[in-house]
Backbone as XML, in Angstrom:
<?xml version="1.0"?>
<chain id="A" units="angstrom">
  <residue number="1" name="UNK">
    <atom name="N" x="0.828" y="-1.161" z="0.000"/>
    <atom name="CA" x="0.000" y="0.000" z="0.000"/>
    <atom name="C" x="0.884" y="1.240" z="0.000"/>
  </residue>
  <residue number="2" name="UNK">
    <atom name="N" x="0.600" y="2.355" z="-0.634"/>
    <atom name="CA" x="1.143" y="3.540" z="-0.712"/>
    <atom name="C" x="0.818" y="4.531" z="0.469"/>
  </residue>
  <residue number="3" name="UNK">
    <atom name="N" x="1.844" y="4.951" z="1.028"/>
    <atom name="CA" x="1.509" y="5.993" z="2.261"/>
    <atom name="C" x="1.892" y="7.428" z="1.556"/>
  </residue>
  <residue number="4" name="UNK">
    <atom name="N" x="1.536" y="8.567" z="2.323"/>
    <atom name="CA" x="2.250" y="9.927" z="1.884"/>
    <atom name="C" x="3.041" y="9.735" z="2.140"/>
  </residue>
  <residue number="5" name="UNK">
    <atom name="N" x="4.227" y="10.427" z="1.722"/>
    <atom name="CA" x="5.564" y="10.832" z="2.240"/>
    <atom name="C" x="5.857" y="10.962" z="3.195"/>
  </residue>
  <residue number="6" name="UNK">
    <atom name="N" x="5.252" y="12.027" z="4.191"/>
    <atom name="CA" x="5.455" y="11.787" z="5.561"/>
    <atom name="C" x="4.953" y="10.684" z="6.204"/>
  </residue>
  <residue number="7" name="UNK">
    <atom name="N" x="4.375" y="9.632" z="6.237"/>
    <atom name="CA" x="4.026" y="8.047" z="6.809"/>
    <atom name="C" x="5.124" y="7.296" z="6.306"/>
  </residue>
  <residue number="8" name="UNK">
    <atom name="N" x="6.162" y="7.445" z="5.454"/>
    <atom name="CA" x="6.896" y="6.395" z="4.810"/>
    <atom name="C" x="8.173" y="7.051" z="5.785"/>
  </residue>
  <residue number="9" name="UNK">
    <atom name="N" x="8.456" y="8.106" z="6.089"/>
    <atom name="CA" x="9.470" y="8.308" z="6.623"/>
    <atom name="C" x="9.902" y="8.130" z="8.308"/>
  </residue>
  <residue number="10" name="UNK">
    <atom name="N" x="8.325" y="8.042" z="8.678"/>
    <atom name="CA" x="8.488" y="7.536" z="10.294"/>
    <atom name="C" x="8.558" y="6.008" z="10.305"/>
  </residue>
  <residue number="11" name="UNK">
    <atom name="N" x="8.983" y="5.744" z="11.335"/>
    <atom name="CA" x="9.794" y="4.203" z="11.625"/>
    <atom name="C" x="8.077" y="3.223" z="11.884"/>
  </residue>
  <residue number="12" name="UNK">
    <atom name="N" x="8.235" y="2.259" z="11.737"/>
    <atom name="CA" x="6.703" y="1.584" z="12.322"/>
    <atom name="C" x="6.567" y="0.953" z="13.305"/>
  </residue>
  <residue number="13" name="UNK">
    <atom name="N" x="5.976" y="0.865" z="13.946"/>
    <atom name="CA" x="5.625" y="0.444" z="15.572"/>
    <atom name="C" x="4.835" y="1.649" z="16.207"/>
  </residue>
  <residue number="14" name="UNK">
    <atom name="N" x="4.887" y="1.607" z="18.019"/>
    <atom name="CA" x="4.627" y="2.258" z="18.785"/>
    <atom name="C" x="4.688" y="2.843" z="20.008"/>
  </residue>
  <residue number="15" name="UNK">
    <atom name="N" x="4.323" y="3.946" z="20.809"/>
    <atom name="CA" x="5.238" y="4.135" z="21.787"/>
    <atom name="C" x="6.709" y="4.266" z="21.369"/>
  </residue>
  <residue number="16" name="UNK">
    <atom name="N" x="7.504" y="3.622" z="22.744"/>
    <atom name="CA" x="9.013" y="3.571" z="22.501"/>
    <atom name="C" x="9.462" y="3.220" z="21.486"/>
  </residue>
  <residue number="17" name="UNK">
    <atom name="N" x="8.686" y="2.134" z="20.764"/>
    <atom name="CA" x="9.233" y="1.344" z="19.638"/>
    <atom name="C" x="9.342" y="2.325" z="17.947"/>
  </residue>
  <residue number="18" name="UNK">
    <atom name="N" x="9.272" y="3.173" z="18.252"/>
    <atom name="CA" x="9.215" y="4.451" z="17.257"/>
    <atom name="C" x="10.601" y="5.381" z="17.717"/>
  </residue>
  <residue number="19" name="UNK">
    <atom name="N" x="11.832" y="5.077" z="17.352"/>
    <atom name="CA" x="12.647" y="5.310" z="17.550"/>
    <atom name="C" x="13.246" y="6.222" z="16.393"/>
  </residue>
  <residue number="20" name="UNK">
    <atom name="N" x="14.124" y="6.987" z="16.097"/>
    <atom name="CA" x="15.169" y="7.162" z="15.304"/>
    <atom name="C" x="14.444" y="8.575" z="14.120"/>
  </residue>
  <residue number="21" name="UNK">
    <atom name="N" x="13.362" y="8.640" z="14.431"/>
    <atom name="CA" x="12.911" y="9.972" z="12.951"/>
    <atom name="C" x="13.592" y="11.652" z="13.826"/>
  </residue>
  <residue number="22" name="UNK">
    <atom name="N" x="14.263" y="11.642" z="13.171"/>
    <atom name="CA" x="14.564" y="12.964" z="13.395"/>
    <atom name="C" x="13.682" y="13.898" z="13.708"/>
  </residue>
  <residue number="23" name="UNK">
    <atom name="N" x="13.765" y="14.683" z="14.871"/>
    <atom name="CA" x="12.999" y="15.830" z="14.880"/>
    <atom name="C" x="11.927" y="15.678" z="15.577"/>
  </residue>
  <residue number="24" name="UNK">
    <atom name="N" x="11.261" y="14.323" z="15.617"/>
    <atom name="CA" x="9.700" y="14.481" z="15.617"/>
    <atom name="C" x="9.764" y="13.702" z="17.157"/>
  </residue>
  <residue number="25" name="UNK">
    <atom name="N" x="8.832" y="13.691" z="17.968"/>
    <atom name="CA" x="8.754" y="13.756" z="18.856"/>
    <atom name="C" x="8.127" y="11.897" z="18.923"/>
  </residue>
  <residue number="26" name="UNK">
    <atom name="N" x="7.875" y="11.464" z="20.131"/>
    <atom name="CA" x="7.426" y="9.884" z="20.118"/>
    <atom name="C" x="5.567" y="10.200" z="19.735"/>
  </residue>
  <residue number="27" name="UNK">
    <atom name="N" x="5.130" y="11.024" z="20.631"/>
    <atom name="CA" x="3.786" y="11.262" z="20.631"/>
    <atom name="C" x="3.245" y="11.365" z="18.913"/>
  </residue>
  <residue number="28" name="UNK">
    <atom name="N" x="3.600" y="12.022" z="18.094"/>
    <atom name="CA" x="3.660" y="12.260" z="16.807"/>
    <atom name="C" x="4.605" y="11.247" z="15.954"/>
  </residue>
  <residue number="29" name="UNK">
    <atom name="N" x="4.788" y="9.954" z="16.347"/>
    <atom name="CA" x="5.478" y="8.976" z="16.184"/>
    <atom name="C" x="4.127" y="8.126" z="15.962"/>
  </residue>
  <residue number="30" name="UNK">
    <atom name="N" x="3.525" y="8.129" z="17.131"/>
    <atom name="CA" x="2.554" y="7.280" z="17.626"/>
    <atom name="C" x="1.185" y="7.546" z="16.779"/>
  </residue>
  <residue number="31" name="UNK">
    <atom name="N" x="0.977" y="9.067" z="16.598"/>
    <atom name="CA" x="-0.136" y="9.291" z="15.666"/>
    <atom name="C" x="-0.025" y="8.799" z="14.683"/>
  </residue>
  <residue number="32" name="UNK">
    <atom name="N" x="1.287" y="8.940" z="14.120"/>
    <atom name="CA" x="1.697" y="8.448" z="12.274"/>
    <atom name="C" x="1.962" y="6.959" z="12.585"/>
  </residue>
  <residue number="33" name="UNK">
    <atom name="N" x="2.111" y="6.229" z="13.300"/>
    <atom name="CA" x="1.693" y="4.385" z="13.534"/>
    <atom name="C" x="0.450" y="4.554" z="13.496"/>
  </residue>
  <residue number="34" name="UNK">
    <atom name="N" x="-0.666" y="4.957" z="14.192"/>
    <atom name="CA" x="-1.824" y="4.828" z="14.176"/>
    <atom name="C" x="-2.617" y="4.613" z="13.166"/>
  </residue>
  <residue number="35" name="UNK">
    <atom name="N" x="-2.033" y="6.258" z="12.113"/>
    <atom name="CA" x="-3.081" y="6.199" z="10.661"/>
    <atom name="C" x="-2.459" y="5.265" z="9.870"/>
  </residue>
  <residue number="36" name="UNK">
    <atom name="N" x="-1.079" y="4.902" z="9.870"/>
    <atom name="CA" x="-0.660" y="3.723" z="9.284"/>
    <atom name="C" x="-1.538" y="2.248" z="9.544"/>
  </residue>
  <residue number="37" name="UNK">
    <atom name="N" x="-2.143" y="2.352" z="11.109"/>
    <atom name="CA" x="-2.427" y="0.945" z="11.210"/>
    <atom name="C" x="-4.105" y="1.388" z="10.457"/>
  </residue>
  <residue number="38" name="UNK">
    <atom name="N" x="-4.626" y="2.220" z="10.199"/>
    <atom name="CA" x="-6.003" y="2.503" z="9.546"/>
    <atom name="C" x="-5.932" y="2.287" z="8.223"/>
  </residue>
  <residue number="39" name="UNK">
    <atom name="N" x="-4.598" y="2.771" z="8.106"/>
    <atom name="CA" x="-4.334" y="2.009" z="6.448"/>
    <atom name="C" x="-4.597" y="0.694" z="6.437"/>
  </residue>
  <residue number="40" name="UNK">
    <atom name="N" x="-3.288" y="-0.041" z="7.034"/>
    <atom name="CA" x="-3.271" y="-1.103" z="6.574"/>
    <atom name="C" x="-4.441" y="-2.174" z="7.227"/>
  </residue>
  <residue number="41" name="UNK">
    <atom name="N" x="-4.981" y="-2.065" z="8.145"/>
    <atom name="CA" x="-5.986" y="-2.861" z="8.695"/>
    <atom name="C" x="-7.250" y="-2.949" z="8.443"/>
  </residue>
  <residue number="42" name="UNK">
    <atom name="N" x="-7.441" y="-1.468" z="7.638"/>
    <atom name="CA" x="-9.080" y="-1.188" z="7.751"/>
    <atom name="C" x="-9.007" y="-0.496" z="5.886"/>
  </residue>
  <residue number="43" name="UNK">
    <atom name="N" x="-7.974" y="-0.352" z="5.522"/>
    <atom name="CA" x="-8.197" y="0.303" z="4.455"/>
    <atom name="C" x="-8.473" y="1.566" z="3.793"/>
  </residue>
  <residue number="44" name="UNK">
    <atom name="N" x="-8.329" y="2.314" z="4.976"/>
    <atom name="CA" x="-8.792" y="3.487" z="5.114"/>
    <atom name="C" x="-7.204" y="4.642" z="4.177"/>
  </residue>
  <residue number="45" name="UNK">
    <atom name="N" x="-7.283" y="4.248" z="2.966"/>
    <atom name="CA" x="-6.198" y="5.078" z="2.263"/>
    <atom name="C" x="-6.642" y="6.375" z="1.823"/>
  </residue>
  <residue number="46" name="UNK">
    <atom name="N" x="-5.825" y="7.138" z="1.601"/>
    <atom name="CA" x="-6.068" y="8.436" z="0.759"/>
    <atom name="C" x="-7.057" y="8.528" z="0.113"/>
  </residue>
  <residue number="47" name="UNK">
    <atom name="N" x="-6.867" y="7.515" z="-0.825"/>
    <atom name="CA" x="-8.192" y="7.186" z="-2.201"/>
    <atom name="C" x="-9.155" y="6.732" z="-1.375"/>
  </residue>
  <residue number="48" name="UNK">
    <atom name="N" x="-9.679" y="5.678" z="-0.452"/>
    <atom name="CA" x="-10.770" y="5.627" z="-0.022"/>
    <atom name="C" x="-11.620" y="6.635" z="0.628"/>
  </residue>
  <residue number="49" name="UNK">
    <atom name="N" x="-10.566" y="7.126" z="1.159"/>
    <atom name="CA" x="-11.133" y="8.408" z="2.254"/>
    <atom name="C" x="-11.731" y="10.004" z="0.999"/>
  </residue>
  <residue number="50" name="UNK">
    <atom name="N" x="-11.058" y="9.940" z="0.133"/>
    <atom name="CA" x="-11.787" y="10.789" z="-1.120"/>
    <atom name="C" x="-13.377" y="10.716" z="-1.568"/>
  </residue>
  <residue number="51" name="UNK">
    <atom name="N" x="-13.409" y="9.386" z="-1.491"/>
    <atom name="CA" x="-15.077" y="8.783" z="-2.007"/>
    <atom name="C" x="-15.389" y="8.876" z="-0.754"/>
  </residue>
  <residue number="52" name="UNK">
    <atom name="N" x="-15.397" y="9.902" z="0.656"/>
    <atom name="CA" x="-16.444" y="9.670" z="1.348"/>
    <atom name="C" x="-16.183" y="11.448" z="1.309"/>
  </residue>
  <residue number="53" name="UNK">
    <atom name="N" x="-17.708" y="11.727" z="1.915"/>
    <atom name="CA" x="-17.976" y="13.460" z="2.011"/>
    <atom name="C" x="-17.256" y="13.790" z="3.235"/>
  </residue>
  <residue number="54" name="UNK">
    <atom name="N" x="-16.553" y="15.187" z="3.166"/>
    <atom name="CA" x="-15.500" y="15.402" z="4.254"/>
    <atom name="C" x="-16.003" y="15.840" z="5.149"/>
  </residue>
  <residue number="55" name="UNK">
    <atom name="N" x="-17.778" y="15.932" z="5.622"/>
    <atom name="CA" x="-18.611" y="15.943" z="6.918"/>
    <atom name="C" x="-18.316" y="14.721" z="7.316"/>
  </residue>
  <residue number="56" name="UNK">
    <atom name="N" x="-18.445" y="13.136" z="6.647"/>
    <atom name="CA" x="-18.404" y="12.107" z="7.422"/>
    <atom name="C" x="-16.547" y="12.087" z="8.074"/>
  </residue>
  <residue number="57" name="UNK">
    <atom name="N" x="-16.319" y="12.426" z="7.427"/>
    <atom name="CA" x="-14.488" y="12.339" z="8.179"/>
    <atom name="C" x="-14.652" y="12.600" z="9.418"/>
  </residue>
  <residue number="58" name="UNK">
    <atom name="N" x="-15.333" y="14.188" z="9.063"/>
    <atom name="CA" x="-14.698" y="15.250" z="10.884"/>
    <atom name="C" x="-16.080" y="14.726" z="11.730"/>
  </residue>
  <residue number="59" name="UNK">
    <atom name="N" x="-17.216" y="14.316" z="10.783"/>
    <atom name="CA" x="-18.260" y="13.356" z="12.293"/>
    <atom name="C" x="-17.875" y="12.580" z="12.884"/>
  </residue>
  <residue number="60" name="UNK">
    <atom name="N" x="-16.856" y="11.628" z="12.200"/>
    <atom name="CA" x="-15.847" y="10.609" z="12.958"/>
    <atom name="C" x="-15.106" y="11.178" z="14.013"/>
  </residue>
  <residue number="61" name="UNK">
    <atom name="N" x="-14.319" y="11.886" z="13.422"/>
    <atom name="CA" x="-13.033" y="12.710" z="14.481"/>
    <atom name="C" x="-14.077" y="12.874" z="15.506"/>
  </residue>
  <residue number="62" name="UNK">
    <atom name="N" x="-15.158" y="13.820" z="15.648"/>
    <atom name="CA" x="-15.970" y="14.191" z="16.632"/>
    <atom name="C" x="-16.556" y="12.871" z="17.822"/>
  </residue>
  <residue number="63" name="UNK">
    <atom name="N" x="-16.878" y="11.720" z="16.744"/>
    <atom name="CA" x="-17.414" y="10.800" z="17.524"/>
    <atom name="C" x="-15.991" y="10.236" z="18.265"/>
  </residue>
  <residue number="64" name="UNK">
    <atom name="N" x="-15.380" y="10.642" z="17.838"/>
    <atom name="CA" x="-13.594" y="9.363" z="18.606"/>
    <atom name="C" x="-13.525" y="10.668" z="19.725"/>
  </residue>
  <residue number="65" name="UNK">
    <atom name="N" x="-14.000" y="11.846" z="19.649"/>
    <atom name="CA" x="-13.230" y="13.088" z="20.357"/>
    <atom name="C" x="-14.392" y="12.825" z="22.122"/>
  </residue>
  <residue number="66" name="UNK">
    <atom name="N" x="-15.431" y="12.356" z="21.434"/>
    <atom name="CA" x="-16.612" y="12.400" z="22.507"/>
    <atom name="C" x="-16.208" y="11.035" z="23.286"/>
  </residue>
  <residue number="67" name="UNK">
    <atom name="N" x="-15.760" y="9.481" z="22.293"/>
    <atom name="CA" x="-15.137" y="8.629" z="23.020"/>
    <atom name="C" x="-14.391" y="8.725" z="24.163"/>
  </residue>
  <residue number="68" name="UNK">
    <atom name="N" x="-13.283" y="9.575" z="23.403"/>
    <atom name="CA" x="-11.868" y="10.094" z="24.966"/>
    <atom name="C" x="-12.290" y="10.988" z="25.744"/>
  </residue>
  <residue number="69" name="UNK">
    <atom name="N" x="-13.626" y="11.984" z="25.636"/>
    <atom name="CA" x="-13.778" y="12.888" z="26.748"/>
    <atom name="C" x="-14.728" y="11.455" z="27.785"/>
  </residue>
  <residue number="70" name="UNK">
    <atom name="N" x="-15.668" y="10.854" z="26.791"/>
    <atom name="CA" x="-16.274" y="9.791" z="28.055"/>
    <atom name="C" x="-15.365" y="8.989" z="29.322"/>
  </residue>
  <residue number="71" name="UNK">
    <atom name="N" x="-14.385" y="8.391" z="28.625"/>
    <atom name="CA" x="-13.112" y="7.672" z="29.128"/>
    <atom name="C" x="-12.310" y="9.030" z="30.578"/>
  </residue>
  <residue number="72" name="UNK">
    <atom name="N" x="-12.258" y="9.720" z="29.823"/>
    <atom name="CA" x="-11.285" y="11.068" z="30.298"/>
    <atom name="C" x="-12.464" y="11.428" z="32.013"/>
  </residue>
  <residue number="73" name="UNK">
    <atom name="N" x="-13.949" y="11.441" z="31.873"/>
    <atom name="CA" x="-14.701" y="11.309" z="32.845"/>
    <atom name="C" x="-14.576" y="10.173" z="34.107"/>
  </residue>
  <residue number="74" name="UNK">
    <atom name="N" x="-14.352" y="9.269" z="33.479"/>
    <atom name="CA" x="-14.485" y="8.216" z="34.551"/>
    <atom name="C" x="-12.824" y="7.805" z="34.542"/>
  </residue>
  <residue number="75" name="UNK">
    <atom name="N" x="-12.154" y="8.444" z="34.711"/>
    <atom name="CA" x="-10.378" y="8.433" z="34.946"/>
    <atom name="C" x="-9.309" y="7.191" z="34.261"/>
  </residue>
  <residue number="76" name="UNK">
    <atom name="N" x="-10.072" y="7.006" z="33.237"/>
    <atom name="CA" x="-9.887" y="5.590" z="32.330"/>
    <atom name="C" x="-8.905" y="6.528" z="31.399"/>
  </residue>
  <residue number="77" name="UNK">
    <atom name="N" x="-7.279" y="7.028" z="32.351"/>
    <atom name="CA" x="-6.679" y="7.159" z="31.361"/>
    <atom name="C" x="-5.741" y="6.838" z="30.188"/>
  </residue>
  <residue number="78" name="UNK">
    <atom name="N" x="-5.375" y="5.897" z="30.452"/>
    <atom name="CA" x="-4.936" y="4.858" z="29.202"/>
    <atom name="C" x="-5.569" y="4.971" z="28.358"/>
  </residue>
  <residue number="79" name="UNK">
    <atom name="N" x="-7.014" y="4.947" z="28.954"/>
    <atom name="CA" x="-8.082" y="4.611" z="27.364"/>
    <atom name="C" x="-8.252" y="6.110" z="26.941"/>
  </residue>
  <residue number="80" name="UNK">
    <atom name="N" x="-8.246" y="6.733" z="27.121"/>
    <atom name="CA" x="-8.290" y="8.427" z="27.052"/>
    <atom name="C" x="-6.874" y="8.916" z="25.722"/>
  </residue>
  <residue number="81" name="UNK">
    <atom name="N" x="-6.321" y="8.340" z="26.465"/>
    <atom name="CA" x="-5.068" y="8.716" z="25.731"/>
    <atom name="C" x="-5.209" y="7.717" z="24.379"/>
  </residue>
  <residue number="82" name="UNK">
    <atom name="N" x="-5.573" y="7.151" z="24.225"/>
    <atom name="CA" x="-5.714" y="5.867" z="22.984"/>
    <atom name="C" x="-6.684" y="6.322" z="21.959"/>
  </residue>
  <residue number="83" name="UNK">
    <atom name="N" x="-7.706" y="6.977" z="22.491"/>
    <atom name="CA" x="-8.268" y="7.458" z="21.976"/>
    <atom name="C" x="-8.476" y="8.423" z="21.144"/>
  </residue>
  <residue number="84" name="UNK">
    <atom name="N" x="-7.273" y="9.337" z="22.243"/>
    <atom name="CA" x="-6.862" y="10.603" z="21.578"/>
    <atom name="C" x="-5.840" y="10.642" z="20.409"/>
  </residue>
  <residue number="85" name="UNK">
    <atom name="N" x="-5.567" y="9.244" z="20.372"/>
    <atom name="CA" x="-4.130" y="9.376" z="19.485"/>
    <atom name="C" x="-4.455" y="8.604" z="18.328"/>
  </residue>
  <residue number="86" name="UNK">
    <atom name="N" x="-6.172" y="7.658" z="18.228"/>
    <atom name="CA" x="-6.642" y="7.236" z="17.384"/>
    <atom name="C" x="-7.504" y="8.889" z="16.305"/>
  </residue>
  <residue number="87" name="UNK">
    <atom name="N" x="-7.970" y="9.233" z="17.449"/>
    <atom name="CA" x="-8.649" y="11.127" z="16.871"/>
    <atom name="C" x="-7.850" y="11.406" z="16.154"/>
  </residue>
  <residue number="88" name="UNK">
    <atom name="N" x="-6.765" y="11.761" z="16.940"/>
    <atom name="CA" x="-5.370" y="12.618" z="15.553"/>
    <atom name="C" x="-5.398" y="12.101" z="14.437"/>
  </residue>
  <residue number="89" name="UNK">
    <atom name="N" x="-5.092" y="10.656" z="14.320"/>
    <atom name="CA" x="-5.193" y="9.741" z="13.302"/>
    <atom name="C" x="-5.917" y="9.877" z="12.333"/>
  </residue>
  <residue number="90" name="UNK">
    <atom name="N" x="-7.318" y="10.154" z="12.549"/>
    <atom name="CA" x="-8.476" y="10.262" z="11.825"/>
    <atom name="C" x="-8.423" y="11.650" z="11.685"/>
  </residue>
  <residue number="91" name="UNK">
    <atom name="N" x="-8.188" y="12.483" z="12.013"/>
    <atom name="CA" x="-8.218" y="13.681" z="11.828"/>
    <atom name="C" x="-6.922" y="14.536" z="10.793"/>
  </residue>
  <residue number="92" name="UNK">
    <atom name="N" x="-6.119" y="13.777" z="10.919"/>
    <atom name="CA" x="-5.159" y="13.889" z="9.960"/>
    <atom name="C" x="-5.600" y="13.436" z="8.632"/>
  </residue>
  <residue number="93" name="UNK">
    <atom name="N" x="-6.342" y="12.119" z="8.787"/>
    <atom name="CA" x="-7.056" y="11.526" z="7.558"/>
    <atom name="C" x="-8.039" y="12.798" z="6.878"/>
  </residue>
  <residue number="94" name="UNK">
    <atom name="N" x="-8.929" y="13.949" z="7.766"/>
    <atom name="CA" x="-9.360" y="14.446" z="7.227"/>
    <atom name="C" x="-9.313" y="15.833" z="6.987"/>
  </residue>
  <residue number="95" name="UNK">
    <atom name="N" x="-7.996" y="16.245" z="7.022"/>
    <atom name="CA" x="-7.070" y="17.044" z="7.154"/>
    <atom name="C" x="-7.110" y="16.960" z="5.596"/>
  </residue>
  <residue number="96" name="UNK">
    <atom name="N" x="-5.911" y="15.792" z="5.193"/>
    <atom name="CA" x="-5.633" y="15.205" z="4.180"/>
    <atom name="C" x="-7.013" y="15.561" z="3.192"/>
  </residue>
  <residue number="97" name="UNK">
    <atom name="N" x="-8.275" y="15.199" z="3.248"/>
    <atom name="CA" x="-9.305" y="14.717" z="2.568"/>
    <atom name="C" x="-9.692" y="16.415" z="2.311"/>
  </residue>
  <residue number="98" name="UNK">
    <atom name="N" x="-9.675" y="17.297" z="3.029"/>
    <atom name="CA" x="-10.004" y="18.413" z="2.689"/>
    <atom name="C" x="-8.835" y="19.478" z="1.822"/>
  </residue>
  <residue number="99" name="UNK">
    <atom name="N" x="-7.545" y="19.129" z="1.974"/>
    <atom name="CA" x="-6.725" y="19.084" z="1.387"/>
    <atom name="C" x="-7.136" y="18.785" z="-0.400"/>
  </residue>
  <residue number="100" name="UNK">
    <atom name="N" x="-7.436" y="18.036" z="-0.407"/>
    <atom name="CA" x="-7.570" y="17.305" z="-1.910"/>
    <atom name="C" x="-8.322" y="18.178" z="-2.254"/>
  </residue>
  <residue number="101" name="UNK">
    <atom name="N" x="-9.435" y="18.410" z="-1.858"/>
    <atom name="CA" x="-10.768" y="19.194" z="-1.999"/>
    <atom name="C" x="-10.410" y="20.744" z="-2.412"/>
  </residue>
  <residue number="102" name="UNK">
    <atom name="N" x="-9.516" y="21.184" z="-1.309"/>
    <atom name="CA" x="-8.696" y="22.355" z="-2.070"/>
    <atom name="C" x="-8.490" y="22.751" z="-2.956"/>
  </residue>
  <residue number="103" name="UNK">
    <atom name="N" x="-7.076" y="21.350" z="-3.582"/>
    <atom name="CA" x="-6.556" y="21.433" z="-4.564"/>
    <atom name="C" x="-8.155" y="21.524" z="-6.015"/>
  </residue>
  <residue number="104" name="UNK">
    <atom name="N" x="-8.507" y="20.544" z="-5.481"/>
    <atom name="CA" x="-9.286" y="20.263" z="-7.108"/>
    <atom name="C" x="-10.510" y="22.143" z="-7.074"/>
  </residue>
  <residue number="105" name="UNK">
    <atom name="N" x="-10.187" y="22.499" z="-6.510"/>
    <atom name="CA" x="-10.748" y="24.050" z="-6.554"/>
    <atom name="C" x="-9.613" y="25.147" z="-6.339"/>
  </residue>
  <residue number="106" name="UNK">
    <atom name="N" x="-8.187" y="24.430" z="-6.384"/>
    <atom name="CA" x="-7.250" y="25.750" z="-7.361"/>
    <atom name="C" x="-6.801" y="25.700" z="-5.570"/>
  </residue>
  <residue number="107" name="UNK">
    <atom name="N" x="-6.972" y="25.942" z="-5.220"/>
    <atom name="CA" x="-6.881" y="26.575" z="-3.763"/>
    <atom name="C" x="-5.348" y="26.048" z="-3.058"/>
  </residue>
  <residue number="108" name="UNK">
    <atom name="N" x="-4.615" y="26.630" z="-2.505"/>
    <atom name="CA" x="-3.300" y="25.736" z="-1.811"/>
    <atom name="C" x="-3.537" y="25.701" z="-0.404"/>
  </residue>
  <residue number="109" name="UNK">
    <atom name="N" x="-3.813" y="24.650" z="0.366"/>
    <atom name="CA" x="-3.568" y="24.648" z="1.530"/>
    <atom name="C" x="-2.463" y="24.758" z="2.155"/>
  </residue>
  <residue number="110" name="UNK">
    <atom name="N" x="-2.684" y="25.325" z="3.535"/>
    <atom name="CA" x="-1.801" y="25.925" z="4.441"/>
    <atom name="C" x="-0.847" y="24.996" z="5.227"/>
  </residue>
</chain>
């Protein structure tokens, strides 16, 4: 499967096991494993994520965002944090997806 450029250049794993990318921090290690594992597990690529409307993206992000505040309530923070780093994930996905949307209307994103 084809990743962007920036997914091909971070190491794969998670947590600690995300060693060695210059610059970038573990936490942002961990996001870019994440959307990697949405790639490869669920299918969720560039091109798939195009054929869906970029309301259903950020309703997702929203529904994963309401997940970790539930978790974040009842002091379930492990799961809080998992959550939050699955959000980024998806939210980068629709980052990306509005991105495209840009382009095909001339526009350069920021």
């Amino acid at each position: 499967m084809n990743f962007p450029a920036v997914y091909s250049s971070i190491p794969r794993g998670t947590g600690s096991e995300c060693e060695g990318a210059a610059g970038e921090t573990r936490l942002f290690q961990e996001i870019i494993a994440e959307r990697r594992r949405q790639i490869e597990q669920f299918g969720h690529t560039a091109e798939a994520d195009r054929a869906l409307p970029v309301h259903q993206l950020v309703r997702h992000v929203q529904q994963q965002m309401q997940g970790a505040s539930d978790y974040a309530l009842t002091n379930k923070h492990e799961l809080t944090r998992r959550y939050l780093v699955k959000t980024m994930a998806t939210a980068l996905a629709a980052i990306e997806r509005i991105d495209f949307e840009l382009s095909k209307e001339g526009e350069n994103p920021k």
